[in-house]
Residue, then its C-alpha position, 0 to 999 in steps of 0.5 A: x182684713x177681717x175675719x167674722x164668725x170664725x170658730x176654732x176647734x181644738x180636739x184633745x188626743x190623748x197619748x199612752x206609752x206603748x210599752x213591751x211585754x216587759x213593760x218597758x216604753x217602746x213608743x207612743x199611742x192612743x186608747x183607740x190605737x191601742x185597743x185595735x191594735x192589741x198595743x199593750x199599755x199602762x192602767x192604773x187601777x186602786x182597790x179602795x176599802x172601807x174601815x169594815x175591810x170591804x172593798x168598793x167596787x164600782x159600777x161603770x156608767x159607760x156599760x154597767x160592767x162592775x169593776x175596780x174602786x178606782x182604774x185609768x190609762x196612764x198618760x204618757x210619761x206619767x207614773x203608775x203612781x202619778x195616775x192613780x193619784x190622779x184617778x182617785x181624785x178625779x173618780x171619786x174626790x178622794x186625795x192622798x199624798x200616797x197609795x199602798x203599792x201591791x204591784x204591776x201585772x201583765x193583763x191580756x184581755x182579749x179573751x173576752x173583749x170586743x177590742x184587743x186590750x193588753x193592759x199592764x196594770x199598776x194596782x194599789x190599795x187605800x183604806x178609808x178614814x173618818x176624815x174621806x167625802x166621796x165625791x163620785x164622778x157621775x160622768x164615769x161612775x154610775x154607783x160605788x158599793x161596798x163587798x168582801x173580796x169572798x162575795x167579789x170572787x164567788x159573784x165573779x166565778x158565777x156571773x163572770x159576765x158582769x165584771x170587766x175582765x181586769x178586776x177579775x184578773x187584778x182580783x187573782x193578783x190581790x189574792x195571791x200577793x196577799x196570800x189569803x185564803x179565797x178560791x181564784x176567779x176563772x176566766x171563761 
């Protein structure tokens, strides 16, 4: 027998950990599943700065939204660790053997999102250094510039529209855990 013209079509699902509300793994799930469905579930997200203390903010291609340096949904069974790594390469070429680890928090994004998202949000940081070559991906990244974390938080409180509501509330977290002095985003 013989078989001509045959075309095999694989299609790529990926899986996330659906998780609790106290982060802990309950099950599996897909981005699309997960944002209908109001699952909760894992993103990693690095705020990278500059050697001027600036962070890089990134402007999404997909909506324009402006958003963190770096930020992805971690696969299932992988670490928040693991996929921040992963992202920074895959973003913005960038590797290293380890991120400064800020912290996990709980982010329900539903108050402004067409979906119904609940991320838990691993947040690292990195500095630059003289050695780094950025190497945007253009199919994500539209632009990356650099701001004060002041111009973030005051661009946000005035234009809340123009940023993607994680940062906003990865921005609060950054601020209260590093304990510094600039006024808090409100959500509206």
């Amino acid at each position: 027998m013989e078989i001509k013209n045959f075309r095999c079509i694989i299609s790529f699902m990926e899986f996330f950990d659906k998780v609790d509300l106290n982060d802990k793994v309950v099950g599996k799930t897909t981005k699309k599943k997960a944002h209908e469905m109001g699952y909760p579930h894992r993103v990693a997200a690095i705020f990278v700065f500059d050697k001027n203390g600036k962070l890089l903010v990134q402007k999404r291609k997909e909506d324009g939204w402006l958003d963190h340096s770096v930020g992805g949904h971690v696969s299932a069974g992988e670490s928040y660790g693991a996929a921040a790594l992963r992202e920074l390469q895959e973003e913005l070429g960038l590797r290293r053997e380890k991120l400064d680890f800020v912290g996990v928090l709980f982010a329900d994004e539903r108050i402004r999102s067409r979906n119904k998202m609940v991320h838990f949000f691993g947040l690292y940081e990195t500095t630059l250094n003289e050695k780094d070559v950025i190497k945007i991906a253009e199919r994500e990244v539209e632009s990356l510039f650099p701001m004060s974390l002041e111009e973030i938080a005051k661009g946000m409180n005035k234009e809340p529209i123009k940023y993607t509501t994680g940062f906003m509330k990865t921005l609060n977290f950054y601020i209260e855990k590093k304990n510094l002095n600039i006024s808090p985003v409100e959500y509206k």
